[in-house]
C-alpha positions as a Markdown table, in Angstrom:
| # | Residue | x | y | z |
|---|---|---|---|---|
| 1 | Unk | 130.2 | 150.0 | 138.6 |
| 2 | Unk | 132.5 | 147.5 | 136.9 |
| 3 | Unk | 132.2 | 147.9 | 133.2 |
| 4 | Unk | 133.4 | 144.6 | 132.3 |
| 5 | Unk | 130.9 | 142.5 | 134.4 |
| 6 | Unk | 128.3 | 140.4 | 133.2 |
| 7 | Unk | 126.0 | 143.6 | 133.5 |
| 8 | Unk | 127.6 | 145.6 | 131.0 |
| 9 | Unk | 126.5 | 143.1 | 128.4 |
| 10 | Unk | 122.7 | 143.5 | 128.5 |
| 11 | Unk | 122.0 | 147.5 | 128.1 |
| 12 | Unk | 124.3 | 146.6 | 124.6 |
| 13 | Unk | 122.2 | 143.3 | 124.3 |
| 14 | Unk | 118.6 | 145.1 | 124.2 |
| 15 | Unk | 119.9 | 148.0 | 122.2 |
| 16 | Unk | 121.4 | 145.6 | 119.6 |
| 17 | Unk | 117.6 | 143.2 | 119.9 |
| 18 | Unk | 115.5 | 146.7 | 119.3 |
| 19 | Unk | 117.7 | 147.7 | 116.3 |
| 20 | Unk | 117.0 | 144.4 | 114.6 |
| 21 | Unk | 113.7 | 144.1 | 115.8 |
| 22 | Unk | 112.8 | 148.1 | 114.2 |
| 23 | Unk | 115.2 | 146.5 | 110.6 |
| 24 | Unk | 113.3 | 142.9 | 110.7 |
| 25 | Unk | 109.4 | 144.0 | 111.5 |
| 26 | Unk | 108.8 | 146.2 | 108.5 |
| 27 | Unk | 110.0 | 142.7 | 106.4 |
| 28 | Unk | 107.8 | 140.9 | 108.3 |
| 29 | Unk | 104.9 | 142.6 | 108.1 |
| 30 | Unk | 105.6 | 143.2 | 104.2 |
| 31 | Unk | 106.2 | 139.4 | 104.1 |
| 32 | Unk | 103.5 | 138.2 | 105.9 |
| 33 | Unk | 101.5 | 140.9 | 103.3 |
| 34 | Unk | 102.5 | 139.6 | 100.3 |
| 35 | Unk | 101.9 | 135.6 | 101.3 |
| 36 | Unk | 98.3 | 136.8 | 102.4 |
| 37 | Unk | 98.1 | 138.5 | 99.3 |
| 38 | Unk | 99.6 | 136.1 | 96.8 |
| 39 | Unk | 97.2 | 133.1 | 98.3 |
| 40 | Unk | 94.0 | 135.2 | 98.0 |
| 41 | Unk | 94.6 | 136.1 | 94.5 |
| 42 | Unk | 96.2 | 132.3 | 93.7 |
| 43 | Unk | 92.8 | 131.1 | 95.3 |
| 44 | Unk | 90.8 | 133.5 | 93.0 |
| 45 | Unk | 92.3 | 132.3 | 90.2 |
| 46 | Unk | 92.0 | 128.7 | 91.0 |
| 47 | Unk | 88.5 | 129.5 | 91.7 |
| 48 | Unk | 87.6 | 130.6 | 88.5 |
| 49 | Unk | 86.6 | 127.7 | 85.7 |
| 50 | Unk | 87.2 | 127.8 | 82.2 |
| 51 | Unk | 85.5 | 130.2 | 80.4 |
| 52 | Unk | 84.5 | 128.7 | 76.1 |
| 53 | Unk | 82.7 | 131.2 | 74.3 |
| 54 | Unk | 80.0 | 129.6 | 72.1 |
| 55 | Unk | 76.8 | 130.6 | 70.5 |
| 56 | Unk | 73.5 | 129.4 | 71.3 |
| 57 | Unk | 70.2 | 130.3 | 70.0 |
| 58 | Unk | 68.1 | 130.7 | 73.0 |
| 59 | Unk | 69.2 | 130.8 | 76.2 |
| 60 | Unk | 67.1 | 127.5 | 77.0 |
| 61 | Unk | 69.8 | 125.7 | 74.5 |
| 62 | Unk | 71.9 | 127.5 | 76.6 |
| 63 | Unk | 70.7 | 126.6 | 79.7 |
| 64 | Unk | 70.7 | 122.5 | 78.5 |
| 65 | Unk | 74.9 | 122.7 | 77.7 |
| 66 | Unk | 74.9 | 124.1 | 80.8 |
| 67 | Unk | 73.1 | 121.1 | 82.6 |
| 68 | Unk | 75.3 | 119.0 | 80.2 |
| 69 | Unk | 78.1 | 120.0 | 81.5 |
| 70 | Unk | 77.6 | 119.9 | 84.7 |
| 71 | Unk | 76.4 | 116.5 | 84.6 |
| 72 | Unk | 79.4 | 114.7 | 82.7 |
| 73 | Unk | 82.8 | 113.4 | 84.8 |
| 74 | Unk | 85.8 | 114.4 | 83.0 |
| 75 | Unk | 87.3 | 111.5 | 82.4 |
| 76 | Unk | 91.3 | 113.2 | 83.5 |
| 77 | Unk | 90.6 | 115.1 | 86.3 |
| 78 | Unk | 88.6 | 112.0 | 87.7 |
| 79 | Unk | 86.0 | 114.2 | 90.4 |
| 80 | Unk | 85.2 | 117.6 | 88.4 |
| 81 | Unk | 82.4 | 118.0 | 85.6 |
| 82 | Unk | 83.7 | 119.1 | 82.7 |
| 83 | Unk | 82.6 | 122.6 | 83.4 |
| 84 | Unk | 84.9 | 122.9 | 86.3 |
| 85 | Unk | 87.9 | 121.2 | 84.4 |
| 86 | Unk | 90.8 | 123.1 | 82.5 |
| 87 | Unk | 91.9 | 120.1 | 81.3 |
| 88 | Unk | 92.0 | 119.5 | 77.3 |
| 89 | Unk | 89.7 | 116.7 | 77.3 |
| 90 | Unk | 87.4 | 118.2 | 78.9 |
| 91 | Unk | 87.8 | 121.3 | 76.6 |
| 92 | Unk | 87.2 | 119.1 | 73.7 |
| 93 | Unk | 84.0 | 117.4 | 75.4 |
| 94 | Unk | 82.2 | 120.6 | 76.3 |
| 95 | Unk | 83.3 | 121.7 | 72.3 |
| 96 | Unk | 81.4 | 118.3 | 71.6 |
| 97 | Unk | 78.5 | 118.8 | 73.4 |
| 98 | Unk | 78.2 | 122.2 | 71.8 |
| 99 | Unk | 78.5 | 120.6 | 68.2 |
| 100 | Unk | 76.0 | 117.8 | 69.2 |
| 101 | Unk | 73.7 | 119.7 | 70.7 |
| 102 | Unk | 73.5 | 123.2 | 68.5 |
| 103 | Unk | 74.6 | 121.6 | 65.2 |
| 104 | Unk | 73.2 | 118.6 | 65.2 |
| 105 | Unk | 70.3 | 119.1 | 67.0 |
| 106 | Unk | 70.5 | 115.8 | 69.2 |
| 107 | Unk | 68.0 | 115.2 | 72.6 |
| 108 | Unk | 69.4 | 115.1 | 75.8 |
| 109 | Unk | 69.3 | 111.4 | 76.4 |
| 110 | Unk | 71.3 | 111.0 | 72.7 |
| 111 | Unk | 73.8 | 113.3 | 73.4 |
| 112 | Unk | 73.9 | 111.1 | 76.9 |
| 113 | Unk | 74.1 | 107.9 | 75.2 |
| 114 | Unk | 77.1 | 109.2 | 72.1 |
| 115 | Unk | 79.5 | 110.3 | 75.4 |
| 116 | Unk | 78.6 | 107.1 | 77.3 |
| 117 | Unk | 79.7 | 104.7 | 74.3 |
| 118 | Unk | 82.5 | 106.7 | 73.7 |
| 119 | Unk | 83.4 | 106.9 | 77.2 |
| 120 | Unk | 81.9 | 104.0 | 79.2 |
| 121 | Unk | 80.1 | 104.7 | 82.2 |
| 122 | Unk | 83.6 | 106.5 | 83.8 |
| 123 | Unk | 81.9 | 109.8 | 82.0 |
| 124 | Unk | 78.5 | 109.8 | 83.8 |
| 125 | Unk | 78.3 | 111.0 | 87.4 |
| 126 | Unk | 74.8 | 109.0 | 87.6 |
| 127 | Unk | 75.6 | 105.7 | 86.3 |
| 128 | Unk | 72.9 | 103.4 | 85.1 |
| 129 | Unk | 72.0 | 100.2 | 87.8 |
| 130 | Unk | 73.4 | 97.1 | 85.6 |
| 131 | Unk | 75.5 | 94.2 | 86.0 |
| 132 | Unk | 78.7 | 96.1 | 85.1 |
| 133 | Unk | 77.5 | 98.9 | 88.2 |
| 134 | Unk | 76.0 | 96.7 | 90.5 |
| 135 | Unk | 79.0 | 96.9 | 93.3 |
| 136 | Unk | 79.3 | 100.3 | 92.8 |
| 137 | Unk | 75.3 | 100.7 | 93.9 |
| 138 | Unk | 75.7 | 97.9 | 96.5 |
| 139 | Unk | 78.7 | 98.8 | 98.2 |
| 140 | Unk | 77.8 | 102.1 | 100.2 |
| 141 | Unk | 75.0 | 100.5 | 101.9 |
| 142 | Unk | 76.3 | 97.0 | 102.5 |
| 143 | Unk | 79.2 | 98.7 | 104.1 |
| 144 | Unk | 76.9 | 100.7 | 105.7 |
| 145 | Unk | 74.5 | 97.8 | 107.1 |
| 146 | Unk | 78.1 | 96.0 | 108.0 |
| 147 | Unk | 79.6 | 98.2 | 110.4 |
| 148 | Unk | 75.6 | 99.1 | 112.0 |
| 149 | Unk | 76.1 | 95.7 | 113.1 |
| 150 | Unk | 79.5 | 95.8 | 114.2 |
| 151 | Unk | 78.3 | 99.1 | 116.4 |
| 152 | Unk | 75.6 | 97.4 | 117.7 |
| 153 | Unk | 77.7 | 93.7 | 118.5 |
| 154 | Unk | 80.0 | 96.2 | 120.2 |
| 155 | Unk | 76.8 | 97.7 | 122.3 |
| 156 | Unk | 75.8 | 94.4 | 123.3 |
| 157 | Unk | 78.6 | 92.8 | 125.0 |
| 158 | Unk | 78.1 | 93.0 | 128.3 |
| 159 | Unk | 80.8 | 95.6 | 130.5 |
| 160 | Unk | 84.0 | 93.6 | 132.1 |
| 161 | Unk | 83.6 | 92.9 | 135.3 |
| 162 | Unk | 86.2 | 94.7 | 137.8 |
| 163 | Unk | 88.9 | 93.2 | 139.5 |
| 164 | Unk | 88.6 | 91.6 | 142.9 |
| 165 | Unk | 90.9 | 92.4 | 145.9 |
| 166 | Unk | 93.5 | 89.4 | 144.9 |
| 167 | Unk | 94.1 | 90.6 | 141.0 |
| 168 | Unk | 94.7 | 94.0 | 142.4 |
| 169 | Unk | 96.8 | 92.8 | 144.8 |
| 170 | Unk | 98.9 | 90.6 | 142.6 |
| 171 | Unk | 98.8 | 93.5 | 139.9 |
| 172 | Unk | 100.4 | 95.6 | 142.1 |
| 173 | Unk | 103.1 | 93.1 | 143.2 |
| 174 | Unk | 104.1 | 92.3 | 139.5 |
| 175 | Unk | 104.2 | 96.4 | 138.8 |
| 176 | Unk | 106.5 | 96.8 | 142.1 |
| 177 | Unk | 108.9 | 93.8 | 141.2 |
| 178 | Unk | 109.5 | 95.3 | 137.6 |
């Protein structure tokens, strides 16, 4: 056998493929490890919400910051409650909630009513029905009401009507001339 022919090239060629194959599969595998890894613990930690340490003293006041917080917008991160936000804003809203609610002793509704002033209505997932809100209540379902009758417009028309034997004909003559 010819040494030189075009034969002698592959034995060398698989030998040379398994080498790197057996030199690139461990950093592959350690790759594709560490990028599985990484994103799991990345999503842990992006899962996890800020953690404020106050006192309270009973867990039912406890429980009310809690709703609280859960039930204002934080007005940076524009759709997380300030219990899901890191943001410093938020930080300082949840530390004014606390004050408002364990130091001064305020209701519910008033501690509602201090963040909306100061806020505007931005602050409140739950905005009250007035003037000011009235397209942002009336919008979902006019849209909704709008494109129900487009659907059923569109359901209505009647089906085209299929061609007769001359359009097909004439079709076909304009696709042959092109």
């Amino acid at each position: 056998m010819c040494a030189t022919g075009a034969h002698a090239s592959r034995p060398r060629t698989a030998a040379w493929l398994l080498v790197t194959l057996r030199a690139i599969l461990p950093m592959t595998l350690l790759t594709s490890f560490l990028c599985v890894a990484g994103a799991t613990f990345t999503t842990v930690a992006w899962a996890a919400g800020p953690v404020d340490v106050y006192r309270f003293a009973t867990p039912e006041e406890e429980a009310r910051y809690r709703a609280l917080i859960d039930e204002f917008r934080c007005p940076k991160c524009l759709n997380t409650n300030l219990s899901g936000s890191d943001a410093p804003i938020a930080k300082d809203l949840r530390r004014t909630v606390h004050r408002l609610l364990t130091q001064e002793g305020l209701t519910d509704q008033q501690i509602r009513d201090y963040l909306r002033d100061r806020y505007g209505d931005f602050v409140l997932y739950d905005p009250p029905f007035r003037p000011g809100t009235w397209l942002l209540w009336l919008a979902p379902p006019v849209f909704v009401i709008i494109g129900a009758l487009v659907v059923w417009r569109l359901l209505r028309q009647p089906a085209a009507e299929p061609l007769s034997e001359q359009e097909i004909a004439r079709l076909q003559s304009i696709l042959e001339d092109q």
